[in-house]
C-alpha positions as a Markdown table, in Angstrom:
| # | Residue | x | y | z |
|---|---|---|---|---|
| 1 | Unk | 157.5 | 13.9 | 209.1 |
| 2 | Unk | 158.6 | 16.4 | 206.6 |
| 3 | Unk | 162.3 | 15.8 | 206.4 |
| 4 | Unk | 160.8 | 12.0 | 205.7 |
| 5 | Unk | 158.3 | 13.1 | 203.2 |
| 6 | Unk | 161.4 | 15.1 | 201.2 |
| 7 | Unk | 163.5 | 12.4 | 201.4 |
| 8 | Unk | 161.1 | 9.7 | 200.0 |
| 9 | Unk | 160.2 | 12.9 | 196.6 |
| 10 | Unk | 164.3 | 13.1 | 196.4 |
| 11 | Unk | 164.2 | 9.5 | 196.1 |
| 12 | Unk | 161.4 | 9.3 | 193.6 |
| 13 | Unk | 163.3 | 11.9 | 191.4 |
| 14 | Unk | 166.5 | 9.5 | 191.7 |
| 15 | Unk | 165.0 | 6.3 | 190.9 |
| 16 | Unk | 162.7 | 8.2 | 187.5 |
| 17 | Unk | 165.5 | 9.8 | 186.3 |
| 18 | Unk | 168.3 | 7.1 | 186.0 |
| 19 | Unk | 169.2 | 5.8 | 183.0 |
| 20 | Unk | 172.1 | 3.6 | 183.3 |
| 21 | Unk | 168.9 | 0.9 | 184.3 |
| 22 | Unk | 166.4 | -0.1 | 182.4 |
| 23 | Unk | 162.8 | 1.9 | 182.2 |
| 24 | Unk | 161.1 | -1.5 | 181.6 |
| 25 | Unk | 161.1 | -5.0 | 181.5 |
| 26 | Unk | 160.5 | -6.5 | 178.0 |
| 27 | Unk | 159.7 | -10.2 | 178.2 |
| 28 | Unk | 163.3 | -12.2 | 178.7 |
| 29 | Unk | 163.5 | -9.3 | 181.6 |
| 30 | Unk | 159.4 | -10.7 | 183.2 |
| 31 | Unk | 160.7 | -12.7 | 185.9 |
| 32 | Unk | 162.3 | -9.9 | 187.7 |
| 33 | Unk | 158.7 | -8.6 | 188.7 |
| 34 | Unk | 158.6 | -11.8 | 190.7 |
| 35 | Unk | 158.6 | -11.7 | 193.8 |
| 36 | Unk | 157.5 | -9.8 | 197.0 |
| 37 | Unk | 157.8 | -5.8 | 197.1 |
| 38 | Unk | 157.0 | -3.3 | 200.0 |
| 39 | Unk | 155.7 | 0.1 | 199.1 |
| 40 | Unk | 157.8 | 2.9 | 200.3 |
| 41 | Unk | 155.7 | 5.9 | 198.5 |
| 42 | Unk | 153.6 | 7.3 | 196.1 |
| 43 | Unk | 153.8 | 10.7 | 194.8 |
| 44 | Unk | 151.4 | 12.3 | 192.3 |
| 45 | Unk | 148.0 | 14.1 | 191.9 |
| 46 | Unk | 147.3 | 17.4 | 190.7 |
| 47 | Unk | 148.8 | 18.7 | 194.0 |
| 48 | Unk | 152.0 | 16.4 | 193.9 |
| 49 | Unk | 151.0 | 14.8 | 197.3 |
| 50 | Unk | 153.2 | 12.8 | 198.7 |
| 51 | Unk | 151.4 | 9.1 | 200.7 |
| 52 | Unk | 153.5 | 6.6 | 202.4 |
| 53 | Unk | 151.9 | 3.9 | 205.0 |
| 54 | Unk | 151.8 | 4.7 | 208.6 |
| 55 | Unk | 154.6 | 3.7 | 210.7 |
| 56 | Unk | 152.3 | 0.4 | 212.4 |
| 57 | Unk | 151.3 | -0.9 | 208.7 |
| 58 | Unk | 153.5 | -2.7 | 206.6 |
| 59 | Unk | 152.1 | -2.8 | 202.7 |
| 60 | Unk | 153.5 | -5.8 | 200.8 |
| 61 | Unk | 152.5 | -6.7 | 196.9 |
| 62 | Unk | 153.7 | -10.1 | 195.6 |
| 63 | Unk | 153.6 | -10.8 | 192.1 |
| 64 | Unk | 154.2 | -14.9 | 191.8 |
| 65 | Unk | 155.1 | -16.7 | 188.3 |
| 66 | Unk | 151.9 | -18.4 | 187.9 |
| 67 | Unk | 149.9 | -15.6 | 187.6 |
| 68 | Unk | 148.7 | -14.3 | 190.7 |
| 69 | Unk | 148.9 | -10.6 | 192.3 |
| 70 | Unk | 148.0 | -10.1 | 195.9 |
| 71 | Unk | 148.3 | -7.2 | 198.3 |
| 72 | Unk | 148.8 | -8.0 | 202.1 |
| 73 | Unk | 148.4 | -4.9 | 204.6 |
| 74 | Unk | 150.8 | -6.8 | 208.1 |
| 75 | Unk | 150.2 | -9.9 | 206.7 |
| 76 | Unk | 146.7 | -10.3 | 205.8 |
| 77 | Unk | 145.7 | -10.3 | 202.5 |
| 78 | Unk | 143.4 | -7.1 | 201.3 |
| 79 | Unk | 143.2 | -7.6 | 197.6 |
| 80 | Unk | 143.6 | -10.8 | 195.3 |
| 81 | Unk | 143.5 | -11.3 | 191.6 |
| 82 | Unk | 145.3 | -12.9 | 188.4 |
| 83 | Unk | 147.3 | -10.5 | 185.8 |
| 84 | Unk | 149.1 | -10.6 | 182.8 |
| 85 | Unk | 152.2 | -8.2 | 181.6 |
| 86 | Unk | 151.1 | -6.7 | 178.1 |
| 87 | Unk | 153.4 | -4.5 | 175.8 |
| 88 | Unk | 151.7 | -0.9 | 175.4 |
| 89 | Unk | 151.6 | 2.2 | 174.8 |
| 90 | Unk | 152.1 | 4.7 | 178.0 |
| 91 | Unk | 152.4 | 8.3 | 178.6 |
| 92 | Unk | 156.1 | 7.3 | 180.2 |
| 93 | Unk | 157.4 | 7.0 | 176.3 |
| 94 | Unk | 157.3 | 6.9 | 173.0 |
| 95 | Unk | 158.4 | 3.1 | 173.1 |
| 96 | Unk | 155.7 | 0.7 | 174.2 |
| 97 | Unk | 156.4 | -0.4 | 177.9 |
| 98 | Unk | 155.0 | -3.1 | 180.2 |
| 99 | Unk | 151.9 | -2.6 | 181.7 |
| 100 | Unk | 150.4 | -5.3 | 184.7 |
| 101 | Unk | 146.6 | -5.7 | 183.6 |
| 102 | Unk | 144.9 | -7.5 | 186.7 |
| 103 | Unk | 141.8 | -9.7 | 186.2 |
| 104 | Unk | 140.2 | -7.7 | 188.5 |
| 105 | Unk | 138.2 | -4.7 | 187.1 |
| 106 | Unk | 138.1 | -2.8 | 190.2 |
| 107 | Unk | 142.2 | -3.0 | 189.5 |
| 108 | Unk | 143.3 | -0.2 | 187.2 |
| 109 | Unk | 146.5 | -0.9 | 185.1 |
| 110 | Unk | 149.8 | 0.2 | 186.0 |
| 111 | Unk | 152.9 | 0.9 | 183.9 |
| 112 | Unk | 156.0 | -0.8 | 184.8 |
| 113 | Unk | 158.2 | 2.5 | 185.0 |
| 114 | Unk | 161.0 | 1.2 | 186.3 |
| 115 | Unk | 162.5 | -2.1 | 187.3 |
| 116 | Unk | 165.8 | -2.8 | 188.8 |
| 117 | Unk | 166.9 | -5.8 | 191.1 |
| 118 | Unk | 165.7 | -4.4 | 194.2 |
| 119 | Unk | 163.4 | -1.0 | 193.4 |
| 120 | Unk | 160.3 | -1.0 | 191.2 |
| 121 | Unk | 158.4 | 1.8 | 190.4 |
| 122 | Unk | 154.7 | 1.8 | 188.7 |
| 123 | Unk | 152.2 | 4.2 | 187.3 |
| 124 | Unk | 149.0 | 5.0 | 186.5 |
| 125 | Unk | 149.1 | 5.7 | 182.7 |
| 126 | Unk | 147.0 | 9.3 | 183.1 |
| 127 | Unk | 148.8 | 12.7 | 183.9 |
| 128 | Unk | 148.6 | 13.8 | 187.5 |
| 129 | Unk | 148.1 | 10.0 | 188.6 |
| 130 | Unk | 150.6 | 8.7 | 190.8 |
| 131 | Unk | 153.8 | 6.7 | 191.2 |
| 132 | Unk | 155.0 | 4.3 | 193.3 |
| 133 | Unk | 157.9 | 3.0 | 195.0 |
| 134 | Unk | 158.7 | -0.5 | 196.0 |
| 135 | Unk | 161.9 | -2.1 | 197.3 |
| 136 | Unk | 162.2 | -6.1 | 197.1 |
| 137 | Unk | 162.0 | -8.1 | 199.9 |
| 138 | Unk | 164.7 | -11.0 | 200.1 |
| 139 | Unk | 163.3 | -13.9 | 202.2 |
């Protein structure tokens, strides 16, 4: 469990600190959020904990192109609710990034961090909040 839990914070450092891709998807870029992702990890808090699922739950979020976020915990759907992408201002830079705002207020924003073909990373937009990692899933 701890060589896992090392291995998912290395990973975390990879992905935040590349550079070659980029940190965020501006608007011509949107449609690469598409799609369905599973979380891997988070990592954050004042503590730097590290959370992944447990090994019998599979977390999947799916962002679709008409507007619609859901969150699906082994296929049934936990959470539901529209969102938009909105240009702002985050603690990630001094450039304005994409941020997911969800219709639903029980939904906090999250920063678009980084986005690549098959890995996307949000978080919150507060120090000590938390990160996490997705990877695509091709169907």
């Amino acid at each position: 469990m701890m060589k896992r839990c090392f291995c998912v914070l290395i990973l975390s450092f990879i992905v935040l600190s590349c550079h070659n891709e980029p940190t965020s998807v501006d608007s011509s870029q949107a449609i690469t959020l598409f799609g369905k992702w599973q979380w891997i990890a988070s990592s954050g808090g004042l503590v730097g904990q590290i959370v992944t699922p447990l090994p019998n739950i599979r977390v999947i979020q799916t962002y679709t192109y008409d507007g619609i976020f859901s969150q699906s915990w082994n296929d049934t759907v936990q959470i539901s609710s529209h969102f938009i992408i909105k240009k702002q201002k985050t603690i990630y830079s001094i450039d304005s990034l994409n941020v997911i705002v969800y219709q639903d207020s029980t939904l906090a924003k999250e920063v678009v961090v980084y986005l690549a073909a098959d890995t996307l990373v949000l978080g919150d937009n507060f120090y000590d909040g938390f990160s996490s990692v997705y990877k695509r899933i091709y169907q």
